[in-house]
C-alpha positions as CSV (number, residue, x, y, z in Angstrom):
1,X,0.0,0.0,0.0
2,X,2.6,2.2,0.0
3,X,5.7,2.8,-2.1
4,X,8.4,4.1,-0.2
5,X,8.9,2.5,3.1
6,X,7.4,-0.9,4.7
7,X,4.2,-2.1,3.0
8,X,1.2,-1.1,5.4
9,X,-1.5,-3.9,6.0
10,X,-4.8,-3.0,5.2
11,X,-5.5,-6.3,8.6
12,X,-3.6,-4.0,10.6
13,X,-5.3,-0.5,9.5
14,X,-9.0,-1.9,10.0
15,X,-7.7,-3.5,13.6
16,X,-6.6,0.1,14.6
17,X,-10.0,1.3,13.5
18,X,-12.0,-1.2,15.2
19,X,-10.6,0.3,18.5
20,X,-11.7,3.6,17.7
21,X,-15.2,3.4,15.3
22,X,-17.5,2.2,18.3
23,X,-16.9,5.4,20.1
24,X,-16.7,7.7,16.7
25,X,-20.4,5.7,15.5
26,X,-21.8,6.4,18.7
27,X,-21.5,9.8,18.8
28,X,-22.9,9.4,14.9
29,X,-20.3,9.8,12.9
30,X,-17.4,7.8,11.3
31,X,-13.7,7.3,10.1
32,X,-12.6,6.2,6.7
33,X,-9.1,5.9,5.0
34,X,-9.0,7.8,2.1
35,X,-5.4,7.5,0.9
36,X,-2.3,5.7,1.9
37,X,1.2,7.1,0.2
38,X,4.8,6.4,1.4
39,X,3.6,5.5,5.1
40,X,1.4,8.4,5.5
41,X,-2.6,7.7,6.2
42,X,-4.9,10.0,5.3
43,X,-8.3,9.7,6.8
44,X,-11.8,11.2,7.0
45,X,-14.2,12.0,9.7
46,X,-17.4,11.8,8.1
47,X,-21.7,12.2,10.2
48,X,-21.6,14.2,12.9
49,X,-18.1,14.4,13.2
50,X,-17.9,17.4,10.5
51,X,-19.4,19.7,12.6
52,X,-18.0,18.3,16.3
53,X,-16.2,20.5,18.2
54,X,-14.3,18.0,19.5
55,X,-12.7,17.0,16.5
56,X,-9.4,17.8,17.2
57,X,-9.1,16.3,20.0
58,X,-10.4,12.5,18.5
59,X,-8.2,13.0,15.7
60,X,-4.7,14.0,17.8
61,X,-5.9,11.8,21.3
62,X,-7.2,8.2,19.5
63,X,-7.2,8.2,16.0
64,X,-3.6,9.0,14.9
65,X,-2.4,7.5,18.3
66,X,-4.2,3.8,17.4
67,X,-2.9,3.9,13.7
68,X,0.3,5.3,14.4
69,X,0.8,1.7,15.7
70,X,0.9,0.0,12.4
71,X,4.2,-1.0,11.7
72,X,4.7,1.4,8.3
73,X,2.8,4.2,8.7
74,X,5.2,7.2,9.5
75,X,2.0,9.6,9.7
76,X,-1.8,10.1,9.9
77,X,-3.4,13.2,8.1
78,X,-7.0,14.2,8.9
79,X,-8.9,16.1,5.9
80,X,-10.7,18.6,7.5
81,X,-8.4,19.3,10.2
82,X,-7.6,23.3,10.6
83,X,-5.9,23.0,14.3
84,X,-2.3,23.6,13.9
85,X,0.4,21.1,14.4
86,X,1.3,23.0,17.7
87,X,-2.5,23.2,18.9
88,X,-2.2,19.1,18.1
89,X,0.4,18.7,19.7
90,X,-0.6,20.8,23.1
91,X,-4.1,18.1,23.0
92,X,-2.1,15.1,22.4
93,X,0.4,15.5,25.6
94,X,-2.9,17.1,27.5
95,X,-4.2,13.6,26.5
96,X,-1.6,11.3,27.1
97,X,-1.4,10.3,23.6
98,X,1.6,10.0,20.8
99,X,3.2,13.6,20.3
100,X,3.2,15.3,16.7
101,X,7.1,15.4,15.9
């Protein structure tokens, strides 16, 4: 799936997901991948996420935390997402989750 580092397993990007889609579909929205290019993911918050509030902080404290995991993937792009890398970064260490470098 990728063409410049590790090949990235589609297994282990929809076992990341699974971790985090019951809380994103019970709050009525949803996460899809929409492109995978030299070990970055790019995904899409989709429902009720487009308009959440919140939206940084799922994006910076579970999803890129969860598929950051999966060996290849050097980075996790969010369309949609106008927070800057330091505002990112400021949520994930507020949440305990994996820093933006």
């Amino acid at each position: 799936m990728t063409a410049g580092g590790p090949p990235i397993s589609a297994d282990g990007l929809e076992r990341a997901l699974a971790c985090i889609r019951p809380l994103v579909l019970g709050h009525g929205g949803n996460i899809e991948i929409v492109d995978v290019d030299n070990g970055v993911v790019t995904v899409e918050l989709t429902g009720a996420c487009e308009a959440c509030p919140n939206i940084a902080m799922t994006y910076a404290g579970s999803i890129r935390t969860f598929l950051m995991e999966v060996p290849g993937v050097m980075d996790v792009k969010c369309r949609r997402m106008h927070a800057s890398e330091r505002t990112l970064d400021r949520i994930a260490h507020m949440l305990g989750a994996r820093p933006f470098e």
